[in-house]
N, C-alpha and C positions, 0 to 999 in steps of 0.2 A: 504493500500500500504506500507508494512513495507519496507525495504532498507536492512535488514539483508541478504538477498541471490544473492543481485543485485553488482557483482562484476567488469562487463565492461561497459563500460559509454555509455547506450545504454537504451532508456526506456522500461519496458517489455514488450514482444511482449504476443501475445494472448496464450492463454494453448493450449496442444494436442487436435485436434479434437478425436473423436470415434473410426477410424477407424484405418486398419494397412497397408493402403496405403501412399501414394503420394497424393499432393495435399491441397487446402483449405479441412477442414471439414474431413482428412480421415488420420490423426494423423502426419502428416508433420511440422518439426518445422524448421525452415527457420535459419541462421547460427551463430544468437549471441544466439538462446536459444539450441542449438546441443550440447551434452556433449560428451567433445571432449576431449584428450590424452594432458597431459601439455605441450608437442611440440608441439602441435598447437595453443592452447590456449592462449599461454604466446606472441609469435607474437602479436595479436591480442589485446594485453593491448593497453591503449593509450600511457604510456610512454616508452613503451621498447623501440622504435626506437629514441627517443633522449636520454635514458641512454647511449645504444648507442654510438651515437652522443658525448654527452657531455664525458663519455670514451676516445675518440678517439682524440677531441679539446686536454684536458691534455694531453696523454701522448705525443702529437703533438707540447707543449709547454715544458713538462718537458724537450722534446730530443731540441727545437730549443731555449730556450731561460732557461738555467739552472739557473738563477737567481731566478726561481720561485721555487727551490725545497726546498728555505729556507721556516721559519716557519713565519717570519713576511712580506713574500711576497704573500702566502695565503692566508694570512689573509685579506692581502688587496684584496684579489682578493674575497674572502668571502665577506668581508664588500659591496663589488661592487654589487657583486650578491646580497645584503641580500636587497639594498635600490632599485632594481630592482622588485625581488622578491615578497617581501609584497604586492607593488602593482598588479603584474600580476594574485598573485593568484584572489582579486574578480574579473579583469578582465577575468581571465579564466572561475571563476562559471557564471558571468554574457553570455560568450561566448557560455557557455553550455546552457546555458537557452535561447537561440537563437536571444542574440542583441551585440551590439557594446556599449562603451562611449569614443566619443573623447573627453572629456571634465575630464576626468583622468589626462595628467598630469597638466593645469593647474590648475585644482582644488588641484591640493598639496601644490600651492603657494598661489591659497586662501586663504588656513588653513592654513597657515604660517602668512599670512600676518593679519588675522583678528588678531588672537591669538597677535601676535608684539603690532601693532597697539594701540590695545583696552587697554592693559597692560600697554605700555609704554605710550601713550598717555594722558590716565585715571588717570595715577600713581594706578595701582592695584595690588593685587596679579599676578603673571604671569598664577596662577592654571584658573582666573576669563578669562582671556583669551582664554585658552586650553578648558575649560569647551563650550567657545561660538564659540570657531571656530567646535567644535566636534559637536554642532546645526546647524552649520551652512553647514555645509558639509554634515551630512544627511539629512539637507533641498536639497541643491541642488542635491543630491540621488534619494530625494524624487519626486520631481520636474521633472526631466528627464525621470522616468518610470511612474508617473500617467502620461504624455504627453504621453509617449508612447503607454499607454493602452487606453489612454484617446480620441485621435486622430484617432490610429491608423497608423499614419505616422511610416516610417522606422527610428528607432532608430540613423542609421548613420546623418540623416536629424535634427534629434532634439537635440542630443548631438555635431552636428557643429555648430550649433546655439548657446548652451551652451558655449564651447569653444571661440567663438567669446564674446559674452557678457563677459565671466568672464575674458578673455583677456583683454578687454579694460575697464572695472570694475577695473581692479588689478591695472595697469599704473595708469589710472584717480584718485582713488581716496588716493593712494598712494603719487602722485605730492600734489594733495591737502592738504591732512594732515600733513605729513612733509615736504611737498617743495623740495622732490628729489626722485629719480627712487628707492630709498631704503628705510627701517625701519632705526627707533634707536635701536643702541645699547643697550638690555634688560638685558646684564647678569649682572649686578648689583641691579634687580629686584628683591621683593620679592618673593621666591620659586622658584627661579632661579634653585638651587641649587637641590634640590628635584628631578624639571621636568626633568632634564637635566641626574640624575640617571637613569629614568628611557628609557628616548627615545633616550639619545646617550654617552653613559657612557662606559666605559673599562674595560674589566676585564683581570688579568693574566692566561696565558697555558703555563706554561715552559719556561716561560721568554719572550713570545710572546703579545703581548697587542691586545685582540681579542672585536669588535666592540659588544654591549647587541641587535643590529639592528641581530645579525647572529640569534643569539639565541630567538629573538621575527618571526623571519622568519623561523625557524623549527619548531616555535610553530605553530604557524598560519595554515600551512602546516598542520600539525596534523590535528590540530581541521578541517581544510578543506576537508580530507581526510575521518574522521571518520564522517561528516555533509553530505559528499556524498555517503556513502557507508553503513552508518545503521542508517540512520534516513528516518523518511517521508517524510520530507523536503527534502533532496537528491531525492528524487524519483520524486517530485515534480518538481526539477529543473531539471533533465534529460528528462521527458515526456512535458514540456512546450516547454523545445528546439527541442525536435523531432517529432511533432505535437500538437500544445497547444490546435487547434479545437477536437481533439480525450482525449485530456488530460481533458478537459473541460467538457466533456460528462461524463468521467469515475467519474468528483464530485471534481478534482483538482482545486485549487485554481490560476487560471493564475494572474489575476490582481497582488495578493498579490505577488504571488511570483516572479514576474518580480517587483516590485515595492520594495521589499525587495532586491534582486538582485542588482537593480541600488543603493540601499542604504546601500549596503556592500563595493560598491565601492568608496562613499563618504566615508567610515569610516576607509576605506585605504587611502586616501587620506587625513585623518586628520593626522595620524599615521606617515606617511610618511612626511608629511607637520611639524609636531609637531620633527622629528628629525633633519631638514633640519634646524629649527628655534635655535635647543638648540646646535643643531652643530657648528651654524659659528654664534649664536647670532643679526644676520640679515640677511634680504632677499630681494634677487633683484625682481623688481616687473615682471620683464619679464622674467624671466626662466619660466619651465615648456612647455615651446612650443616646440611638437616633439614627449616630452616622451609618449605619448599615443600610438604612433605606436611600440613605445619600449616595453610599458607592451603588445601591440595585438600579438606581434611578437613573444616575447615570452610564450605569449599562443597558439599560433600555431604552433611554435617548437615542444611545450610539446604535444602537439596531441589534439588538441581542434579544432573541424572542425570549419570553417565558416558558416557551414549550422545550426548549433548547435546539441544537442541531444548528442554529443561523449565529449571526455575528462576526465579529471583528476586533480587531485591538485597536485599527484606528477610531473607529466610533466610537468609543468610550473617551477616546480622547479630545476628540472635539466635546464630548458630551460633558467632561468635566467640567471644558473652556467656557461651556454656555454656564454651568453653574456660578465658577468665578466672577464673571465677564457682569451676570446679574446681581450676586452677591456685591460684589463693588460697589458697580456701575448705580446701584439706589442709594447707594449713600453719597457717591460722588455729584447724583442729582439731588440731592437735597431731600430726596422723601422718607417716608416712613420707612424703615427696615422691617417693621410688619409685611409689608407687602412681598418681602422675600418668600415668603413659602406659599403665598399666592400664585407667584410667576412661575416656583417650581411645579406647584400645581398644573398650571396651563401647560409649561414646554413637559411633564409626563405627559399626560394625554394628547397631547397634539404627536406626540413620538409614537406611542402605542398607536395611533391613528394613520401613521406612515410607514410603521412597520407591517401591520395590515397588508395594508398597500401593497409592500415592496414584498411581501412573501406571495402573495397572488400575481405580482408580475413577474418573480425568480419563476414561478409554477407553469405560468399562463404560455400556452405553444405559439 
């Protein structure tokens, strides 16, 4: 099952029958394997309808709130998208591969909080920290998708469950070990200095101070893109999501690769956790509750069915950007920041309404 020819997030359908009819068995190929004129073709990506979108958010804020058109209000608006982003993307490949995990964003303050904790706590390196919160986050990866495969239960049911425990895990033992809803202050720790280059560090654009979070989220994105579109593993995660009993048959590894799946999104969340920590050098123990529907939203923006099997890594990335881009972009106009979850309101459904769309015209002969 190579990945090199496999360009729309769709797992391969069966080859040409024999014949040069119509039909099963008589050379009819059904509408994502049709080679088709690139005006039709390109509709049918998963993210052209939120490039799109995200397009139309900007120049929607360039003209209503011109404060954005400077270079250090982008950036902040990048920075936004970029600590959204990281995490949507393995939520999107886990999406693709046909499950949920509500336990995404607090497990970002897990891996914040072991890392803190164990460091300042221990008096250790801060790296001895990083290193155990990054086990400890593809344990709970790992833990989520053997349940999953393990049970058989719907993934939504086992990652609420998650969610709940590591909620009241974080508070609990948080209070315990230092006697308040927060960490100690670590940036006086060994390797402070180091960690902190690499997971929330600045660099100069023209005078512009631009977050290393942007640029480890165009990386990621890459390597996500090029994991779904020319490797095995890509093929694997597109046919899990779009029938794993057929995918199964054909010698596809499900267990692993739903198991793998949930344990990329651990490792986003150490990531994420890990900049949240060298960002503001403490972490409240109750954040994180919410973000989970932020990273699903934004993989449904970007074109990642709920049913699984479709999707992309760059639609999620645009779909961050529209998060960002709005999240800013209201304050930079002057309104209400009530209105934030208003707008994300409108651009889900307007996404689910284009996704629609674009799954009847990947289908459609």
């Amino acid at each position: 099952m190579s990945g090199g020819g496999q360009a729309v997030g769709t797992p391969p359908a069966p080859g040409p029958g024999p014949g040069p009819g119509t039909g099963p068995g008589t050379g009819e190929r059904d509408g994502r394997t049709t080679r088709r004129p690139p005006a039709l073709r390109l509709p049918a990506r998963p993210e052209t309808g939120v490039f799109l979108g995200a397009v139309a958010v900007l120049v929607f804020f360039l003209i209503a709130a011109p404060s954005v058109r400077q270079g250090a209000s982008m950036a902040t608006v990048l920075y936004q998208s970029s600590t959204i982003g990281i995490m949507a993307l393995p939520v999107a490949l886990l999406m693709i591969g046909g499950e949920f995990d509500l336990s995404s964003g607090v497990a970002v303050i897990t891996s914040a909080l072991t890392a803190s904790m164990l460091s300042y706590q221990l008096t250790l390196n801060v790296w001895t920290g990083v290193i155990t919160a990054l086990v400890v986050s593809l344990a709970v990866g790992a833990f989520n998708g053997w349940m999953v495969v393990r049970t058989g239960l719907p993934s939504f049911l086992v990652t609420l469950g998650t969610f709940l425990i590591l909620q009241g895990v974080n508070l609990a033992v948080t209070k315990l070990v230092t006697g308040n809803v927060a960490t100690d202050d670590v940036s006086d720790m060994d390797g402070f200095g180091q960690a902190k280059k690499i997971f929330a560090s600045s660099f100069d654009v023209g005078g512009v101070q631009v977050k290393i979070t942007v640029v480890w989220w165009l990386v990621f994105a890459a390597l996500a893109t090029w994991v779904l579109l020319r490797t095995k593993y890509g093929n694997w995660v597109f046919a899990v999501g779009g029938d794993q009993d057929s995918a199964r048959a054909v010698g596809v590894p499900v267990r692993f690769t739903k198991i793998t799946l949930f344990m990329l999104v651990g490792l986003g969340a150490w990531f994420v956790g890990m900049h949240n920590l060298f960002s503001f050098n403490t972490v409240q123990s109750g954040e994180g509750v919410g973000n989970e529907l932020i990273y699903i939203a934004a993989a449904v923006i970007g074109g990642c069915l709920l049913t699984g099997g479709h999707g992309s890594a760059i639609g999620p990335l645009f779909g961050a950007f529209m998060f960002g881009m709005v999240n800013q972009g209201i304050v930079y106009a002057g309104w209400n920041p009530d209105w934030f979850k208003a707008f994300l309101g409108v651009m889900l459904l307007g996404a689910v309404l284009i996704n629609l769309w674009v799954q009847r015209t990947a289908t459609r002969r």
